[in-house]
C-alpha positions, -999 to +999 in steps of 0.1 A: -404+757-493-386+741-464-360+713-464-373+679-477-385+650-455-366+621-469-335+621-456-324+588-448-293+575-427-264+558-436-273+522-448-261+496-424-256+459-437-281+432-430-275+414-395-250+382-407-266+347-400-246+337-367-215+313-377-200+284-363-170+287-340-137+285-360-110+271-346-077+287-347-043+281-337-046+289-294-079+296-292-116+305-314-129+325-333-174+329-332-191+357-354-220+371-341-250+384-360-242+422-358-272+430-339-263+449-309-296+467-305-338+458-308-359+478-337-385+498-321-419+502-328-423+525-357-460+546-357-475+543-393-465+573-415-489+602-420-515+595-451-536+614-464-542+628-499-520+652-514-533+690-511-523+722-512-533+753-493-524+790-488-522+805-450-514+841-450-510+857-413-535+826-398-542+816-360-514+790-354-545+770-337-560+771-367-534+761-389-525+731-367-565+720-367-568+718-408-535+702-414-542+675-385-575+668-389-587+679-426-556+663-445-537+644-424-570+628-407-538+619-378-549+620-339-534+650-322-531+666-284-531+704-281-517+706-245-514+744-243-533+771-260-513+784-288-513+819-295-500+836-323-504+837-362-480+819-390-481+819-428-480+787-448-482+782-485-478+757-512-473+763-550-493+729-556-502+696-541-479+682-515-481+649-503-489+643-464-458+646-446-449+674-467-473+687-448-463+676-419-429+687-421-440+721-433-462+726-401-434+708-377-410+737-390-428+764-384-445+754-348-402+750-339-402+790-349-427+802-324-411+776-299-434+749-303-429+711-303-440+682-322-440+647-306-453+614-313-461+586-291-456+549-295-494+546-305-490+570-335-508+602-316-493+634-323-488+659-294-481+695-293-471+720-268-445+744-254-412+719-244-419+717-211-456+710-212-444+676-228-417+665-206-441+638-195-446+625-235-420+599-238-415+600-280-411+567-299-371+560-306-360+559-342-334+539-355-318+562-385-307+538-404-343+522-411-353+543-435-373+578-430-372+594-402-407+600-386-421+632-379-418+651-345-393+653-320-379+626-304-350+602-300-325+592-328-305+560-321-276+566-348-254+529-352-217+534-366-200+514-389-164+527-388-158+560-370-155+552-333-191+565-311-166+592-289-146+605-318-181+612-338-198+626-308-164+654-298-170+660-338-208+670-331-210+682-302-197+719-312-223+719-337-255+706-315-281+735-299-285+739-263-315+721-262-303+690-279-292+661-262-260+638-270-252+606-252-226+576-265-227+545-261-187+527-268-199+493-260-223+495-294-204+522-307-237+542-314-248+576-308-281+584-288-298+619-299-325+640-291-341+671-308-362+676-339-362+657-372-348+685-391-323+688-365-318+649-368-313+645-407-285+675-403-273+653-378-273+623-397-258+643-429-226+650-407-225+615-397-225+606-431-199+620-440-175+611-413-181+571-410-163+557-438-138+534-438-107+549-426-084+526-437-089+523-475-085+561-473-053+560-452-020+556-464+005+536-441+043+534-440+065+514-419+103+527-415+127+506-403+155+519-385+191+511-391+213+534-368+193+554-344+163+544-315+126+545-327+128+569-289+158+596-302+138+599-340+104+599-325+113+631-302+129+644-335+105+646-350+080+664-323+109+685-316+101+697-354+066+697-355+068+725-325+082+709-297+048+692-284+062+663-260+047+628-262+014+624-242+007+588-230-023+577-243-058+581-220-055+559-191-097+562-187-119+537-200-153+547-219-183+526-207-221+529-211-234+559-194-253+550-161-289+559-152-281+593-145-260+602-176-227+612-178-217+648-164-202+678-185-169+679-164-164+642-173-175+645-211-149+679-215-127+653-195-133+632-219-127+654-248-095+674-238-079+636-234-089+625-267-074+661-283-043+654-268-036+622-274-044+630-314-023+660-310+005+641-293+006+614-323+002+638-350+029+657-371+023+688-385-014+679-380-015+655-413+008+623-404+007+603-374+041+584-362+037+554-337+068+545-324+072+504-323+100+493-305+100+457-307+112+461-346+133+494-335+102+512-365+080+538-369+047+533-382+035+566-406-005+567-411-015+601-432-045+607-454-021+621-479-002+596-495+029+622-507+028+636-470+048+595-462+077+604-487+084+636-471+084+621-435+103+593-446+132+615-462+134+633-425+136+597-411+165+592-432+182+625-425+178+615-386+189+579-393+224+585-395+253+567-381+273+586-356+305+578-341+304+601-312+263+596-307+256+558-307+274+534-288+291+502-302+261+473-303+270+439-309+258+424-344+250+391-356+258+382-393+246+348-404+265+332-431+249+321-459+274+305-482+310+303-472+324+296-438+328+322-411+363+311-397+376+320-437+355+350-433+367+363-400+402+360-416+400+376-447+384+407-431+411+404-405+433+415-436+412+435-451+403+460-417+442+455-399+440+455-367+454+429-341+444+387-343+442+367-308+441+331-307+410+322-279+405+285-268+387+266-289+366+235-278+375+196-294+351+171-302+340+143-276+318+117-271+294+102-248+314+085-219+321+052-223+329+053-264+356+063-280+358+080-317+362+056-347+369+065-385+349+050-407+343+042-446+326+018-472+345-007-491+336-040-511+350-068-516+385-070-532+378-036-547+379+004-537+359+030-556+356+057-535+366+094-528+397+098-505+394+113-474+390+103-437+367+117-413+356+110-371+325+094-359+324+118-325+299+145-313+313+176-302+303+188-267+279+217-254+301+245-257+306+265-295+336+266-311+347+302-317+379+309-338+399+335-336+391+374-322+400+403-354+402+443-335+400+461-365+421+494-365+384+512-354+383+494-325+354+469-337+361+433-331+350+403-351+344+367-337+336+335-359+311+307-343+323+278-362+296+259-352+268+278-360+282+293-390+281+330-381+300+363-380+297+382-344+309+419-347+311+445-319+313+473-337+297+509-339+269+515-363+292+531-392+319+504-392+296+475-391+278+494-420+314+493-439+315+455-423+287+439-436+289+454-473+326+442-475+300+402-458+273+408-484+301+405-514+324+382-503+293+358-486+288+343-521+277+309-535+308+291-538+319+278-573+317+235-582+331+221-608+321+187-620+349+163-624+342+134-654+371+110-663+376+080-678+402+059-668+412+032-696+433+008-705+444+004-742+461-027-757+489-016-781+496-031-815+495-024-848+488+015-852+494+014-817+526-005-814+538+031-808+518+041-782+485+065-779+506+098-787+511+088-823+477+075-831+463+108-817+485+134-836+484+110-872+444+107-866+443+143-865+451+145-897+420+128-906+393+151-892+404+158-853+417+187-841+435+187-812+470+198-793+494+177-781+531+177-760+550+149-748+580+175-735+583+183-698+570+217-698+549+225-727+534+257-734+513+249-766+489+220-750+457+243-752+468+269-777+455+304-764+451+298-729+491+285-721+493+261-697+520+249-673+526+209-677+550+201-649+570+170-642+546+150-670+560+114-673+538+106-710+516+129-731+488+151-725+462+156-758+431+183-758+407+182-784+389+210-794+352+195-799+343+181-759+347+150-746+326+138-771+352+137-803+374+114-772+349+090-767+348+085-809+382+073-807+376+054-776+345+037-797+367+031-822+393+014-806+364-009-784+354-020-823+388-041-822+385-048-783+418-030-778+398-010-746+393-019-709+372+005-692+387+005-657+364+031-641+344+062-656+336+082-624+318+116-619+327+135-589+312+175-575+344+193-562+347+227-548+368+253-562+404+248-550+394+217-531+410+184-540+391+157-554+401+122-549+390+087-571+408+054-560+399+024-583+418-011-572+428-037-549+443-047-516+472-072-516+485-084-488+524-083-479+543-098-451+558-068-436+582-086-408+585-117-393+595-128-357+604-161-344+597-168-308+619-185-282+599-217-286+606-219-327+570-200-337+571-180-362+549-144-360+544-130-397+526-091-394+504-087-428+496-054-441+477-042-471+489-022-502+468-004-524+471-012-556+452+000-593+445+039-601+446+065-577+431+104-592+432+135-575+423+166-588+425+199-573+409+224-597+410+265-597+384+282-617+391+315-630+366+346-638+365+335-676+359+297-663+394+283-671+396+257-651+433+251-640+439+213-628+464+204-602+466+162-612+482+137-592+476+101-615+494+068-600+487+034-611+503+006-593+501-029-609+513-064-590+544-076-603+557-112-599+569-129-569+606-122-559+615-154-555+654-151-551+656-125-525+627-120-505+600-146-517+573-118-517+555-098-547+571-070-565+548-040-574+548-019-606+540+021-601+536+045-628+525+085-617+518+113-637+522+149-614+510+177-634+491+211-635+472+222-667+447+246-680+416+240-697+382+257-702+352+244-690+333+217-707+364+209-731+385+174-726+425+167-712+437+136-720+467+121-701+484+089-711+517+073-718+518+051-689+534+016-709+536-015-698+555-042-712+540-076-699+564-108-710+554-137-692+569-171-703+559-210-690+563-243-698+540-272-703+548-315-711+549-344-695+560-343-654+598-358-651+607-361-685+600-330-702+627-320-670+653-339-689+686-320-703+687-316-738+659-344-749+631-329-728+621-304-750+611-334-771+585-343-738+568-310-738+561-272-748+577-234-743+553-204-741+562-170-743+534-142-737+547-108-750+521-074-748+522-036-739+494-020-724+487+022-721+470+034-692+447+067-710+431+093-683+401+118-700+395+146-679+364+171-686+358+194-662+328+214-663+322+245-639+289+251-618+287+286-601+248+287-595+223+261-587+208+267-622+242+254-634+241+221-611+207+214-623+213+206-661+242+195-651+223+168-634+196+165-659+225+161-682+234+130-665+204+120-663+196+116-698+231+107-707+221+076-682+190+071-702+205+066-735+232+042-728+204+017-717+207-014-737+242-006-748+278+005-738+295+034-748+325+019-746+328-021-751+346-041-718+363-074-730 
């Protein structure tokens, strides 16, 4: 019989041990101890031993005397006679504030109260006979509630104190009191302890932690403003307009309390700001402008993928609706003046020519080429570049009008697309950017440029030794015609204007370097230079291995018998240059320029200067990646003669042979290009490529692959 006297509140965690301050980027972060308000004094709990007892139709005076005095032995204060008769009965024994409880409820029926002190004395009366009895405040979430009526001091975890009080306040009697505190965010009661553990029940269940239970999308917005999909959408759920939020700030209630035209103030604001950011009542949309999205908070997680399919539907591009916004497409990979063009062709529309902006440099210096060089020697890559600094102002190429009106701009020097466009045909725009704004294919250049001695097998030159050799376990192609359309097989190449051979072998470039080794066991090889070189596709490639020698150019004699001799300076040795094109099945098609220019002897007759030896190879052929091209039939026939005896007389006609010695030198050297290109189309690619290297490096350490004289 009656409800039970147990209840307890929501546990609240233990007050955190106050931190240190923590320092964070612009400013500091200090945790408290959670502790926002003093425990009270609590009144010792009703003892007494457990009884039970039978009242049928009893004075209520002397109902309240036996409970109080004969089992709860308590101190007690009758302030007004009490009139009337109650029934209490028990089955059995019940412990003490069973009791109390049991009495407390049925004193509330006849409209009387039950209140205790700070000093543990219990006082009853009519409600306004103990106006003057100030009851001891109980903190609910320190266990059980004491008897009597009083005030309840209810702390929140997560629920905010206004939101739980417009939640109670329907549900409250008359005569019970509600006040909140934001600052704390607590709730301050007064009424009865039944009254209080409903109370607390409620509260219960509405504190939790809102945002575990919440489900939270963000939706970007492509086409349309977070403003035109936001009134969309209220326009659906009923055509509530948006409702600023409250402009009234909650603080602790003065002395005198808070009135009930503020607190309904209060209320009806609160209602219409929810209502205003709700959607059919279940899902919330926040508009947030800075990132042109809408936030979506629902306690439904299947209500998001509804909303967000009407966010789609809205997001639409529109010719007619939107108006043209100006886009910015960073490019990633490629160059945005080659961009700018090829969408030029792809869109039609017109091409103007605006004024683009040269380099300079800081007043007072002027702009120098450069390059690195060593002595006597040049091994490097062809190509010239200028030391300047351009100035302040970007360099835009050229303005594309598409036939839609949108126009395109490339910023050369920050490497981006600008496009003035409508939604829809930047849309069409950028998916047209995204495919062509790729990583652009490498290909890794490796040749060997070497010089063979001929004689013996070779006294007819590389060609010969190559195609009778491949009788003897190579395979291989060869052509020594002009135009040759067997020199890889399958994949029919183009040799043009080819002045020797050209040989592929089947097996990679090592099978080459076996011959090569071969040859080096007889010293018949001179390595001249073995470079490696990164190219991009269709770029060209150039290696330059030799000397300079110095000519006299032109000579001038002055009025006064000087003589003025102007030198310049021929290159001289191999010059490589490779422009490849790599195809979708990696056949690598090789544009190759080869020249080697040698110093001939000294033209004594005519002009007294050096005479200079050139030999070029101009072709283009086809090979697949990671197989081997081998150009030679470059032959040089050195005959050098001298003699040597005594000064004077080994000058004599006819007897001065007998004074000294004739020597005749006679050899023929083949200049031999390898070629093994090798394509990289993802960084993946250009790491083994360099790991590759790397070990390739590592095992020719203490030896050479291929043996210099």
């Amino acid at each position: 019989m009656g409800g039970s006297a147990l209840a307890q509140a929501p546990a609240v965690p233990s007050p955190a041990a106050p931190a240190p301050a923590a320092a964070t980027p612009g400013g500091a972060y200090i945790r408290g101890n959670d502790r926002v308000v003093a425990n009270p004094r609590q009144g010792p709990i009703p003892e007494g031993t457990a009884n039970s007892f039978r009242f049928e139709d009893a004075p209520m005076s002397d109902v309240v005397h036996v409970i109080m005095r004969d089992i709860l032995r308590a101190d007690y204060v009758v302030h007004t006679q009490l009139a009337g008769n109650i029934t209490l009965a028990t089955r059995g024994d019940v412990p003490a504030d069973q009791a109390v409880y049991m009495l407390e409820t049925a004193l509330q029926a006849n409209g009387i109260a039950m209140a205790r002190d700070a000093r543990g004395v219990y006082h009853i009366g009519r409600p306004e006979a103990l106006v003057g009895i100030v009851a001891a405040p109980r903190i609910a979430a320190n266990g059980v509630l004491p008897p009597g009526t009083g005030t309840v001091i209810i702390p929140l975890q997560y629920i905010g104190a206004g939101e739980m009080a417009a939640i109670l306040r329907p549900l409250l009697p008359p005569t019970a009191l509600v006040r909140v505190d934001p600052l704390r965010n607590l709730l301050v009661l007064a009424g009865s302890r039944s009254q209080a553990e409903g109370w607390l029940d409620i509260v219960s269940t509405f504190d939790v932690d809102l945002l575990k239970g919440m489900s939270v999308a963000i939706v970007p917005l492509k086409y349309a403003s977070v403003r035109e999909v936001d009134a969309a959408l209220r326009s659906m759920a009923g055509g509530l307009p948006a409702a600023a939020p409250p402009t009234t700030t909650l603080r602790p209630a003065g002395p005198g309390g808070a009135t009930a035209a503020s607190a309904a103030a209060a209320a009806a604001q609160a209602q219409q700001a929810a209502e205003a950011s709700s959607l059919f009542g279940a899902i919330r949309v926040l508009p947030i402008e800075r990132i042109n999205s809408l936030l979506l908070v629902s306690p439904r997680a299947a209500y998001l993928e509804e909303a967000r399919a009407w966010i789609e539907r809205l997001d639409r591009p529109g010719s007619s609706a939107l108006e043209p916004q100006l886009y910015i497409y960073p490019v990633r990979n490629g160059s945005a003046k080659h961009l700018a063009e090829v969408l030029s062709g792809v869109f039609g529309g017109d091409r103007t020519t605006t004024t683009t902006t040269t380099p300079s440099v800081a007043p007072g210096l002027s702009a120098t080429t450069g390059g690195t060089g060593g002595a006597g020697a040049i091994n490097s890559l062809a190509g010239a570049g200028a030391n300047a600094q351009p100035n302040a102002q970007s360099r835009v190429g050229s303005v594309t009008t598409t036939a839609q009106g949108a126009r395109v701009i490339a910023d050369e020097l920050n490497n981006a697309i600008l496009i003035y466009a409508l939604a829809g045909e930047y849309a069409k725009i950028e998916a047209a950017l995204r495919r062509l704004d790729v990583s652009p294919v490498q290909v890794l250049i490796e040749a060997s440029i070497v010089e063979v001695t001929l004689g013996d097998d070779l006294q007819y030159g590389l060609q010969w030794y190559f195609t009778d050799k491949a009788r003897s376990g190579l395979s291989g192609t060869g052509a020594i015609s002009q135009t040759a359309s067997s020199v890889l097989g399958n994949i029919s190449p183009t040799v043009a204007q080819t002045a020797g051979f050209s040989y592929t072998l089947r097996n990679s470039l090592g099978a080459v370097q076996a011959v090569l080794n071969a040859l080096a066991e007889k010293s018949l090889v001179k390595v001249i230079s073995s470079p490696s070189v990164m190219v991009l596709d269709n770029h060209t490639a150039g290696i330059a291995v030799g000397n300079q020698t110095p000519i006299r150019s032109s000579e001038t004699v002055t009025s006064g018998g000087n003589i003025t001799q102007s030198i310049t300076y021929k290159d001289t040795g191999v010059n490589l240059q490779v422009t490849p094109s790599v195809s979708a099945e990696n056949v690598v098609t090789m544009a190759i320029n080869q020249s080697v220019t040698d110093v001939g002897p000294p033209d004594t007759a005519a002009t007294g200067q050096r005479s200079f030896l050139q030999r070029q190879i101009i072709s283009k052929v086809a090979v697949r990646s990671g197989e081997t091209l081998v150009l030679g039939g470059l032959i040089r026939d050195n005959d050098g003669s001298g003699n040597r005896g005594l000064p004077v007389l080994s000058e004599i006609p006819v007897v001065g042979g007998l004074f000294g010695a004739q020597s005749r030198n006679v050899s023929r050297t083949e200049l031999l290009v390898v070629i093994t290109p090798r394509v990289v189309r993802s960084d993946l690619d250009a790491r083994d490529v360099g790991a590759e290297l790397r070990e390739r490096m590592k095992s020719f350490e203490g030896r050479d692959m291929l043996r210099k004289p």
